[in-house]
C-alpha positions in Angstrom: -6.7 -10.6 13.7 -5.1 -10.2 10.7 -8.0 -10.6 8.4 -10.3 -7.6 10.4 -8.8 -4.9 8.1 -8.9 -6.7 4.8 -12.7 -7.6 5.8 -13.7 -4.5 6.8 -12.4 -2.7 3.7 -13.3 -5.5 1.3 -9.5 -5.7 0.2 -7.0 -8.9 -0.8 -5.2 -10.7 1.8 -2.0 -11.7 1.0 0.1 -13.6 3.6 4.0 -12.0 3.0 7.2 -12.7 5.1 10.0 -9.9 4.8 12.4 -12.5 6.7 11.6 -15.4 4.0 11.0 -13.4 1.4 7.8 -16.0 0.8 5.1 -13.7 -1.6 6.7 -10.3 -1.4 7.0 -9.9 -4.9 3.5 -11.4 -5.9 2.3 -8.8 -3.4 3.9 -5.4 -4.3 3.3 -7.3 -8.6 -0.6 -7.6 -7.6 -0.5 -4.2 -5.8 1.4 -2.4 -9.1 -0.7 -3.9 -11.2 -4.3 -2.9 -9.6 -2.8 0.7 -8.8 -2.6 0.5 -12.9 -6.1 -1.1 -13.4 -7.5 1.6 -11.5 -6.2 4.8 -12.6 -7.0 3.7 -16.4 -10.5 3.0 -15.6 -10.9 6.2 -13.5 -8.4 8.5 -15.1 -9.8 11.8 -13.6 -9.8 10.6 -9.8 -7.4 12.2 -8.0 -3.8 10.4 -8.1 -2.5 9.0 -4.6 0.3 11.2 -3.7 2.9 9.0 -2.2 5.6 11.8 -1.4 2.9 13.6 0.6 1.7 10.6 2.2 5.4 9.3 3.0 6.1 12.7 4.5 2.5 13.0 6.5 3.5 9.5 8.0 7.2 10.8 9.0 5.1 13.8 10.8 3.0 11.8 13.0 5.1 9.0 14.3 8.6 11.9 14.8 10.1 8.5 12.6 13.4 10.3 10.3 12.5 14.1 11.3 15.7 14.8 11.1 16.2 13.7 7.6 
């Protein structure tokens, strides 16, 4: 189940464990550094916003409205 979304979006898998800590860094490392890749090879796409999106997400789920 855990392999649908990576297949169907043609991304990396990378199995993590918050509780272990086992690949957490090497993910959010590999993640940085494609983020980077990308926006120096395509420099005039638009940016990913991540304040927006962080807020959007609080929106939908009612999660830390009352922040």
């Amino acid at each position: 189940m855990a392999l649908v979304f990576p297949m169907e979006y043609s991304v990396p898998f990378m199995e993590t464990s918050a509780k272990t800590g086992v690949n957490v860094e090497l993910a959010f490392t590999a993640v940085s550094k494609e983020l980077k890749h990308r926006a120096v090879q395509h420099p005039n796409e638009p940016k990913f916003q991540i304040h927006e999106y962080i807020e959007a997400q609080k929106e939908k789920s009612g999660c830390c409205s009352y922040i």
